[in-house]
N, C-alpha and C positions, 0 to 999 in steps of 0.2 A: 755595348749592351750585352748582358750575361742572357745567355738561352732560357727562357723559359721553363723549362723542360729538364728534371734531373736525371739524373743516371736510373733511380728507382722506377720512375714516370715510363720513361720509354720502355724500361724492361716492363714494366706491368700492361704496356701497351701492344705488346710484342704476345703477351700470352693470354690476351682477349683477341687475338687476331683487329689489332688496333682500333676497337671501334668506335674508340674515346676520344680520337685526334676533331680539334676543331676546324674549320674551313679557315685556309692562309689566306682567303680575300673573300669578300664579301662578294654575294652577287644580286648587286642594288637593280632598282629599276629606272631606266633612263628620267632624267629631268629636260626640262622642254628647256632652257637654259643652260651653256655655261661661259664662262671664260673661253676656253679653249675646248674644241674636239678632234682630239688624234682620232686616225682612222688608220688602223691598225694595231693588232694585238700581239705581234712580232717580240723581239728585240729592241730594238730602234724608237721602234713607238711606247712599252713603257719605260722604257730609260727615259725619253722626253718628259714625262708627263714625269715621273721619278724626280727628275731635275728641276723641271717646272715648280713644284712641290718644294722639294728638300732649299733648294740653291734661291730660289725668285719670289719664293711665299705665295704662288699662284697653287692654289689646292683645288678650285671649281670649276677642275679638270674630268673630260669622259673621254675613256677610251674603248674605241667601238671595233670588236672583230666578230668576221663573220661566221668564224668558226669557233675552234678552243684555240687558247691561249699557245702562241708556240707552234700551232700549228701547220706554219708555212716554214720559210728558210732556218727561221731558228732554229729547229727541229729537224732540220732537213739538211747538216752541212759536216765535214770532218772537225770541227772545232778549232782548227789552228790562229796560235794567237800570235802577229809577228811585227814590226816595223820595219824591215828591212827594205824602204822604199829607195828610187834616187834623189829625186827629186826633193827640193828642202821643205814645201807646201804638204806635199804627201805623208814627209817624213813625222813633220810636225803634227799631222792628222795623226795620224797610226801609231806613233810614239805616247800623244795622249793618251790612246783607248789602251795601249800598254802600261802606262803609268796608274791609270785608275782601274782595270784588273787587278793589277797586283794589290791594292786595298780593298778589294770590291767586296770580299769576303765581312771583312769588319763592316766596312760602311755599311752594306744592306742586312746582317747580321745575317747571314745564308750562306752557306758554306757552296761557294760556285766550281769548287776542286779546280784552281788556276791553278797547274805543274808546269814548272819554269824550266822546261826540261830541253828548254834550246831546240834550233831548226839549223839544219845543214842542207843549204844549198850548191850540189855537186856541180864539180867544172869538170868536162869530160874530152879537154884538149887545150893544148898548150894557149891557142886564142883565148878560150875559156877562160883558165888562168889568168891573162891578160888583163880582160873584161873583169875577172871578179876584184882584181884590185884596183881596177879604177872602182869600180861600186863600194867595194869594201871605203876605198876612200873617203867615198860621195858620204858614206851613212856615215862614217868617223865625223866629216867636216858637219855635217846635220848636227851633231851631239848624238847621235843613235850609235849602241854598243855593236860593235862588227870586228872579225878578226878573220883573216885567211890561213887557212890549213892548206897541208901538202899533204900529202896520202898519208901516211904515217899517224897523224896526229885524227885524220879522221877514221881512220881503224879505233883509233882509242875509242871514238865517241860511237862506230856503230861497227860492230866489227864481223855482223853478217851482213855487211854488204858483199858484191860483187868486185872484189881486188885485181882479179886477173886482169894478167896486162893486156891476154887477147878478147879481151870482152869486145863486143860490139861497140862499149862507149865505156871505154876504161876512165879509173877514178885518178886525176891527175889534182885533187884539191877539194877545197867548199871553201862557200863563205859562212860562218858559224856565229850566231847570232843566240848567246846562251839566254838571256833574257827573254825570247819568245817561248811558246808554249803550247800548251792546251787548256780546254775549261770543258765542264758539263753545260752541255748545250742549254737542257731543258731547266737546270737549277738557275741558269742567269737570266731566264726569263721569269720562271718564278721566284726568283729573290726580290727583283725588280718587280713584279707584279704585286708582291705582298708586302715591299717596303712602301710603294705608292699607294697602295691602299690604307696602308695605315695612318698616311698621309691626307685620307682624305676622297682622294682620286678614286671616282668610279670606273671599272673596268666591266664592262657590258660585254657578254659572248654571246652567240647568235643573233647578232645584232648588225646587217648586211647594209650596206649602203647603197643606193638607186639612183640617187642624182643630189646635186648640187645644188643650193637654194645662192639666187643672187639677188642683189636689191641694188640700183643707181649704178650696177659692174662690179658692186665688192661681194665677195664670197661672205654669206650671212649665216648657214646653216649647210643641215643636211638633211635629205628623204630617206628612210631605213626602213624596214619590215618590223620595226618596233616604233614607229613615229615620227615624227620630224622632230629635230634637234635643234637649234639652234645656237651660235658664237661667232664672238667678231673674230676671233682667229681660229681657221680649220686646217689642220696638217694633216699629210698626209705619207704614211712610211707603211708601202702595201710592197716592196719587192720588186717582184718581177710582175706583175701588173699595175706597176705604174704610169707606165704611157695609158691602160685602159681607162686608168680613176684620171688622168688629166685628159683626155681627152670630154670627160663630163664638162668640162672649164670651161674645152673649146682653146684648149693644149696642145700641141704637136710636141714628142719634146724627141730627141735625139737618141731616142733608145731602142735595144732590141731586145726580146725577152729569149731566152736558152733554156734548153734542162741542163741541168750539171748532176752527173749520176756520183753516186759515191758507194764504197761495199765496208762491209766488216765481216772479218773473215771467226770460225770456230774459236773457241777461246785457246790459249796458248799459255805456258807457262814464259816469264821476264825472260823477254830475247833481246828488245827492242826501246831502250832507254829516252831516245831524241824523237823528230821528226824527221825525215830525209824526203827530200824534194830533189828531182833530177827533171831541166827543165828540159834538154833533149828526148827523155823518151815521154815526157809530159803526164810523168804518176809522182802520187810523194805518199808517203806513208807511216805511220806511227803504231804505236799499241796500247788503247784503253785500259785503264786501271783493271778493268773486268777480264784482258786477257785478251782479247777480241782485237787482229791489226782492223784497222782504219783506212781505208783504203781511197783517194783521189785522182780524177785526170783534169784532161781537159775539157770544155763544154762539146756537145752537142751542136754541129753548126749549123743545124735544121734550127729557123727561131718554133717555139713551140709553146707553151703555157700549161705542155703537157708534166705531173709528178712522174713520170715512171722512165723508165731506162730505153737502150735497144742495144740488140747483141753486138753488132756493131764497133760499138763507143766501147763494150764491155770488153771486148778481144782486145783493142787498143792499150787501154788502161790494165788491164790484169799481165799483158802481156810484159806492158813494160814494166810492172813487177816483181815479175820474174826476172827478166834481166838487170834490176838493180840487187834483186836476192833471190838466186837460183835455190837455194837451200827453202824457200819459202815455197816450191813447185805443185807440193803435195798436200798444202793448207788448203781445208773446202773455205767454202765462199759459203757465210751465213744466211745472210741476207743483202739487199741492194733496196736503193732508195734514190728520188733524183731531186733538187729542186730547182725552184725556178729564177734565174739572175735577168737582173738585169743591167745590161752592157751598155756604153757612152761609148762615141768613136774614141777617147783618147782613155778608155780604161779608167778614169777616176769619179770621184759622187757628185753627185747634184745638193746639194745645202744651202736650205734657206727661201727668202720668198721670191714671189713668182712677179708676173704684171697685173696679174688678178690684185687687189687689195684684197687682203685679210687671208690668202692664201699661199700655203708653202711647202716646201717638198725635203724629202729625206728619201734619195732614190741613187740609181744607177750604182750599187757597189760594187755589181759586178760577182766577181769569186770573191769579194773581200769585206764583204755583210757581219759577217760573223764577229770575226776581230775587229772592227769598227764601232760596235754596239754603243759600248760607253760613250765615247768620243760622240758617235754621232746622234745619242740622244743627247748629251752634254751638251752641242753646239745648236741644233734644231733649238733647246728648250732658250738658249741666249737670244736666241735670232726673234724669238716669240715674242719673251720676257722686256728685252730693251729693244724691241723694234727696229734693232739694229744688228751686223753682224760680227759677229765674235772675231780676230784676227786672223784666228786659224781657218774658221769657215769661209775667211771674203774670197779667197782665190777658186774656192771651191762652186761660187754663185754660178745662175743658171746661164746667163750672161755670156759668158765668155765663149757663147757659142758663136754668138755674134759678135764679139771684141778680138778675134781669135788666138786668146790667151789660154790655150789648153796645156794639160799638165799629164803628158802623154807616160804612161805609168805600164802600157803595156807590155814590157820585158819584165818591169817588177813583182808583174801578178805570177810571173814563175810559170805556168800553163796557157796555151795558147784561149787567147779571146778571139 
């Protein structure tokens, strides 16, 4: 679909101080009725309803956030897009949500800025080494694109890292994954926001949920500060309060909720071409089109459902920034921001329904929410649609808490969970 919008349009838009742009979704007022009610205005949840829509012909879709659009982890995460899982179930997951990035542009007609700019995950000792080609293997054997470097070849791809060989945690390799990437956080929510809309799909903001409407044990609706809702299927994709919204159910589920802080540093002029991930000192970093590195660690091991930071967690993370690019010592620190995950004991998601009837979950991704999005609205919206679960989502069911078939992913998340 050709952009609406000419060359001439935008320029003349640009010198009204744009006051001619129309609104990219509508903002309807709830109906007492639908199909389906996603609760959550994320990521996750309108890729579902997107899906729901575009894939299953289900349009008499509402999607209820209590806030704006984005305005939880979407919004709130370094952007990295990657599959480099071990596991073949994982792989299969995260390989998806990479495969439909890489079209997501066309498909929602929204330009999401996916940059295929590869992720180098450094081995910082001979074991390392070891380890990265059994992994490098594991993702070959998956069908996932993976290739081990030796120093040399990863100077090519980033060559203000830290090379000395007396470093603290010298660079003896990565496993390079040139397929992964990054994406504009906030464009992939509203690409998806405005292609479900046009779709059909209502997306309802300040619009908070209170409780759970049941009838006979099946989940029937929902209580909100805009009315009660009502549908025979209610999902739910809230983050890192998810154990809150199941506990309405009458839920316990396996999860803990984190801050995960994250920084973007001054703008810079092109230093910094890939992503680099160093899982020993637990930071990985990149640099936005705008100039600005991007900065990640690991979680905060206080559980909290607090957005904001502590010095702490900050020392850790900036610290081992430095010692993967000492050359970076004298970059300020823009700003900081934190969001909130949520973590499963074996580090992988929750997908799909619950013992409730009519209820279902898109939860626990942990650090890995982001680059999930497609994938995990794609499969949420199957599980809905045919009442059944998609291949790739059965291993991922809630289940297997109790079957103890888990798909322990936590070396894969690269930072400690």
């Amino acid at each position: 679909m050709r952009s609406p919008y000419s060359a001439w349009s935008i320029f003349r838009e640009g010198l009204r101080s744009q006051r001619g742009w129309g609104q990219a979704w509508r903002s309807p007022k709830p109906k007492s009725q639908y199909d389906v009610i996603i609760i959550g205005g994320g990521g996750h949840g309108l890729a579902t309803a997107y899906y729901l829509a575009k894939k299953h012909g289900v349009t008499n879709v509402a999607v209820l956030e209590k806030g704006w659009l984005g305005g939880g982890n979407t919004g709130r995460n370094t952007t990295t897009i990657r599959s480099n899982y071990y596991y073949p179930e994982s792989s299969a997951l995260y390989d998806l949500s990479v495969t439909l990035y890489e079209d997501l542009s066309r498909e929602l007609n929204y330009n999401v800025m996916f940059s295929q700019r590869g992720v180098l995950t450094l081995c910082h000792s001979v074991p390392d080494m070891e380890m990265g080609a059994r992994f490098t293997n594991a993702m070959q054997l998956n069908g996932v694109d993976a290739e081990l470097l030796d120093t040399p070849a990863v100077k090519k791809y980033a060559p203000i890292l830290n090379f000395d060989a007396s470093a603290r945690y010298p660079i003896h390799g990565a496993i390079w994954q040139a397929r992964a990437g990054t994406a504009r956080h906030d464009a992939v929510a509203w690409g998806y926001a405005r292609a479900a809309d046009a779709l059909g799909v209502d997306i309802i903001q300040q619009c908070e949920v209170s409780e759970l409407v049941f009838e006979g044990g099946r989940c029937v609706g929902v209580e909100t500060n805009q009315g009660t809702l009502r549908a025979p299927h209610i999902a739910a994709a809230v983050s890192g309060h998810s154990s809150l919204l199941a506990n309405k159910a009458g839920l316990q589920l396996p999860i803990q909720s984190y801050a995960l802080q994250a920084f973007v540093s001054e703008p810079l002029k092109p230093i910094m071409d890939t992503v680099a991930l160093s899982p020993a000192l637990g930071t990985y970093f990149s640099q936005s089109d705008k100039g600005g590195l991007v900065i990640g660690g690991g979680i905060d091991r206080i559980p909290s459902y607090a957005q904001r930071g502590n010095l702490p967690t900050q020392e850790t993370v900036l610290s081992g920034l430095i010692d993967m690019a000492p050359i970076l010592s004298r970059v300020k620190v823009l700003r900081q921001w934190a969001g909130v995950v949520d973590v499963t004991p074996d580090s992988s998601p929750i997908i799909g329904p619950t013992e409730i009837p009519g209820f279902y979950l898109n939860c626990g991704w942990g650090t890995g929410g982001f680059k999930a999005i497609p994938a995990g609205g794609y499969l949420l919206a199957h599980c809905i649609a045919q009442d059944a679960h998609h291949t790739i989502s059965a291993p991922f069911d809630l289940t297997r808490f109790t079957t103890g078939r888990l798909i322990d992913e936590g070396a894969a998340s690269g930072i400690p969970h």
